[in-house]
Structures are given as structure tokens and as C-alpha cells.
N, C-alpha and C positions, 0 to 999 in steps of 0.2 A: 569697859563696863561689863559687869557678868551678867550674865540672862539668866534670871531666876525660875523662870518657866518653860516645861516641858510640854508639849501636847500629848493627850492620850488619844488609843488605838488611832484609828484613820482620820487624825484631826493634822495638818500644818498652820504656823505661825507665819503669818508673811509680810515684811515689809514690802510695803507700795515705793514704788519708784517717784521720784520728783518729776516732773515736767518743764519745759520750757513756760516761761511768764512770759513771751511775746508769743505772738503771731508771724505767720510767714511773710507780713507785710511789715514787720517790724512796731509793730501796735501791743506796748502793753496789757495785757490783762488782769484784769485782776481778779482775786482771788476765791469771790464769790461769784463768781461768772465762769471760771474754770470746772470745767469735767476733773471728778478725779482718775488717776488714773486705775486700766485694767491689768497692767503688769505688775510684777513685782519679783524680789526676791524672799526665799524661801527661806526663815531664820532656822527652825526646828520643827521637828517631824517626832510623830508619835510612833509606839511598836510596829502597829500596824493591824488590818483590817480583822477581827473576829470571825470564821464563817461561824454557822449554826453547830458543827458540830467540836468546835472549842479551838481547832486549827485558826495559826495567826501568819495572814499571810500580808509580808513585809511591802511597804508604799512603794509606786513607780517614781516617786519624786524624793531628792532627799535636801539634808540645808544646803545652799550654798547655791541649786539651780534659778534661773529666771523663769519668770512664767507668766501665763495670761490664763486670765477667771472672771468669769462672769459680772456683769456691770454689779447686781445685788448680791452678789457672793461678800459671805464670812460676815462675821460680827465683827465689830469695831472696841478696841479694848485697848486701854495704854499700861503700859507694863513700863517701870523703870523711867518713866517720864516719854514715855516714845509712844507714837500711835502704830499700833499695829492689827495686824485682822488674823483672825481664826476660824478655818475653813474647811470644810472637808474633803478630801483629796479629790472625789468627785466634785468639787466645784473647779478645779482645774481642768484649763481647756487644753492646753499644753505646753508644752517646755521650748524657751525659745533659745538657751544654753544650758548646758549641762557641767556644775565648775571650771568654766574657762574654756569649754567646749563648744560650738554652735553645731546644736542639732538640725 
């Protein structure tokens, strides 16, 4: 499926990670009782950051990394039939791989 959407300046798209539906006791949850989760991966990435005086300076994060963001981070938006969130690079907390990398 193609992604039709791009984030501008210092915005990322990021798909949330699934989580396990049990517990470490083996006790299903279910789905209204589940946290969602704070991870995810990073589908697409904007130019990057605007300062004031017109200079565009390029994100620390690009598609493809994992990452962890704030519990009330990004908006909630579905693109393509898929849930995904829209955040600003400052709502990342930090990278937990980097394409196939662990930072």
C-alpha cells in the first residue's frame, strides 16, 4: 500500500506498536482495559525544523526508526484505513533503533 501522506516541517507520522493481549500471568486483556502503547515506529518525516531566520534544519529522527513519546503525544488521524499519530519531533523521547540498529 502507498502512503499518501507526507508530514510538514518538524512534524513525524508514526505507527504505534502492538502489544501483547495477555499479562505476564497469562490472563487475557482486553482491549478496553489496555494502555496503548508509547512506542512506535516512525513511517515519514517532514523537511524539517524552520528557525526564525528562514534556515531549515533537518530532524534527528527519520522513517524507518523506533521510538518512545510521551503518553498524550500527537494527534490521532487514520490515513489509508490505518491508525496512525502525528507528532512533533519534540514529542519524542528517544530512539530505541535506528533502521535495524539498536541505539
Amino acid at each position: 500500500m502507498a502512503m499518501t501522506f507526507r508530514p510538514l516541517h518538524d512534524r513525524v507520522l508514526v505507527r504505534r506498536v502492538t502489544q501483547d493481549e495477555k499479562s505476564a500471568g497469562g490472563i487475557l486483556i482486553p482491549d478496553t482495559a489496555q494502555e496503548k502503547p508509547q512506542e512506535g515506529e516512525i513511517v515519514a518525516v517532514g523537511t524539517g525544523r524552520i528557525s526564525e531566520d528562514g534556515a531549515v534544519h533537518p530532524l534527528d529522527v527519520s522513517a524507518g526508526d523506533m521510538i518512545l513519546f510521551g503518553k498524550w503525544s500527537g494527534t490521532e488521524v487514520k490515513i489509508d484505513g490505518e491508525e496512525l499519530l502525528i507528532m512533533k519531533e519534540s514529542d519524542v523521547l528517544g530512539i530505541i533503533k535506528t533502521k535495524g540498529k539498536k541505539t
